[in-house]
C-alpha positions in Angstrom: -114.2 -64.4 -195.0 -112.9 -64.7 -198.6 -110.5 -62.4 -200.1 -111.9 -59.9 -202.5 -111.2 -60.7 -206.8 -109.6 -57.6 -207.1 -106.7 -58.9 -204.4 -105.9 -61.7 -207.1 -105.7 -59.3 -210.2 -102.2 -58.6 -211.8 -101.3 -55.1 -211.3 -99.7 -55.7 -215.0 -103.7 -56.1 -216.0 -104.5 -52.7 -213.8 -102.0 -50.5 -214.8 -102.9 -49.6 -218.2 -105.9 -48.7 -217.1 -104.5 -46.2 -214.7 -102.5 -44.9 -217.4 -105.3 -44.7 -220.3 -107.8 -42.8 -217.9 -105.1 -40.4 -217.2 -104.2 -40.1 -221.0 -108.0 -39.5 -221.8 -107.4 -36.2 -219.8 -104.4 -35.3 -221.6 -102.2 -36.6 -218.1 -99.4 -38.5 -218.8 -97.9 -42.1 -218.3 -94.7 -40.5 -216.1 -97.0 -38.7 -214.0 -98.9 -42.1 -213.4 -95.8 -43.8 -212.5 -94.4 -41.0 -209.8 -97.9 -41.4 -208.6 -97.3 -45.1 -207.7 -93.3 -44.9 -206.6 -94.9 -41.7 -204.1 -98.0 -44.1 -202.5 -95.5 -47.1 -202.6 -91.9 -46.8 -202.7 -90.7 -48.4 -205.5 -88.6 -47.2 -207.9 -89.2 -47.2 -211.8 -86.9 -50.5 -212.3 -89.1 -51.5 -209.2 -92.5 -50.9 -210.7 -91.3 -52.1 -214.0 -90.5 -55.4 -212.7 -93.9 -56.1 -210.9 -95.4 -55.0 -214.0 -92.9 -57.5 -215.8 -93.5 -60.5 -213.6 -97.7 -60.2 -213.6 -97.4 -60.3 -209.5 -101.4 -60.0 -208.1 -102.1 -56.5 -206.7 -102.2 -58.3 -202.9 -97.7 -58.9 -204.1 -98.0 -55.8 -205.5 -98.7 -54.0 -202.0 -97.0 -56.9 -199.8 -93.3 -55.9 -201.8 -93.8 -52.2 -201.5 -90.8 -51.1 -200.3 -92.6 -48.5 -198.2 -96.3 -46.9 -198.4 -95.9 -43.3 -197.9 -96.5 -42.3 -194.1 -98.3 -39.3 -195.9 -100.6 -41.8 -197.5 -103.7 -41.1 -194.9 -103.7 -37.7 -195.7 -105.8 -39.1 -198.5 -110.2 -38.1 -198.0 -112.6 -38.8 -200.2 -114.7 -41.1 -202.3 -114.3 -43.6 -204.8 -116.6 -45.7 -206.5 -119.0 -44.5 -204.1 -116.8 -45.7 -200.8 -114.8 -42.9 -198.7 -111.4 -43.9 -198.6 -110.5 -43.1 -195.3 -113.1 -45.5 -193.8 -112.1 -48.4 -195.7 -111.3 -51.1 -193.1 -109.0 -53.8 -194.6 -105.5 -52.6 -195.1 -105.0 -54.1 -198.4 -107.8 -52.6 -200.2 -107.2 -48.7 -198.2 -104.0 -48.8 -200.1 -105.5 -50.3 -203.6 -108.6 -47.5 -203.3 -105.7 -44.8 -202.0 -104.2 -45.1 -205.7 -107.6 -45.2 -207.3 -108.5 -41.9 -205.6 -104.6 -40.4 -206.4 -104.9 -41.4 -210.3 -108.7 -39.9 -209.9 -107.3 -36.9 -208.7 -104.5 -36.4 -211.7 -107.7 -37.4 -214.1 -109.7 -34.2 -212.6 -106.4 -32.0 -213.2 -105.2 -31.6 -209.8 -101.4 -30.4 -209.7 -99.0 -32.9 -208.7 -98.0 -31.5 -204.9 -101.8 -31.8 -204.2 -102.3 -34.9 -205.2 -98.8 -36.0 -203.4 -99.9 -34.5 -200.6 -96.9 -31.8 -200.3 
C-alpha cells in the first residue's frame, strides 16, 4: 500500500499553517508550540531544528523524543475522520495535532486541550 502525501510533507511547510489558524482566532504562536512539545516531546531548540532542517512530517514523528502517553485521551473528528479510530500510527499522531491546534482555534483553555 503506498504511503499517504501528507507523510512526505515538511513539517517546516505545515507549521505556519498551524500557527496562522491559531492567530486568525486571536491564539498565539507560543501556545502552538507547547501544543507540539506536549503531543511530542521536543523541546523549543528541538522543534526549531526540525523546522530548520525541512525533515518530512513521517522524521518529524519518527524523532519525537516521546508522544505523550496522554495523547489517546484525544476523541473527536477532524476533517470529517474520528481520531481515535484512525488505524495507522503515523497518521493518529499527525490527525492527534490537527484536532489539538483545532481545539486552541475554537478557544479551548490550555489544560483541556493538554489533557490535564
Amino acid at each position: 500500500m503506498p504511503k499517504h502525501h501528507i507523510f512526505a510533507m515538511t513539517f517546516a511547510r505545515v507549521y505556519p499553517l498551524y500557527v496562522q489558524k491559531a492567530e486568525r482566532k486571536n491564539r498565539t504562536k507560543e501556545e502552538v508550540d507547547q501544543i507540539i512539545r506536549w503531543l511530542t516531546g521536543y523541546n523549543q531548540a528541538g522543534l526549531q531544528q526540525q523546522i530548520k532542517q525541512e525533515n518530512d512530517i513521517e522524521t518529524f514523528f519518527a524523532e519525537a523524543p516521546a508522544i505523550h502517553p496522554n495523547s489517546s485521551l484525544i476523541k473527536g473528528v477532524v476533517c470529517g475522520v474520528r481520531v481515535e479510530d484512525v488505524e495507522d500510527p503515523l497518521m493518529r499522531q499527525i490527525r492527534y495535532l490537527d484536532k489539538l491546534i483545532d481545539e486552541l482555534a475554537k478557544g479551548k483553555a490550555m489544560e483541556k486541550i493538554l489533557r490535564q
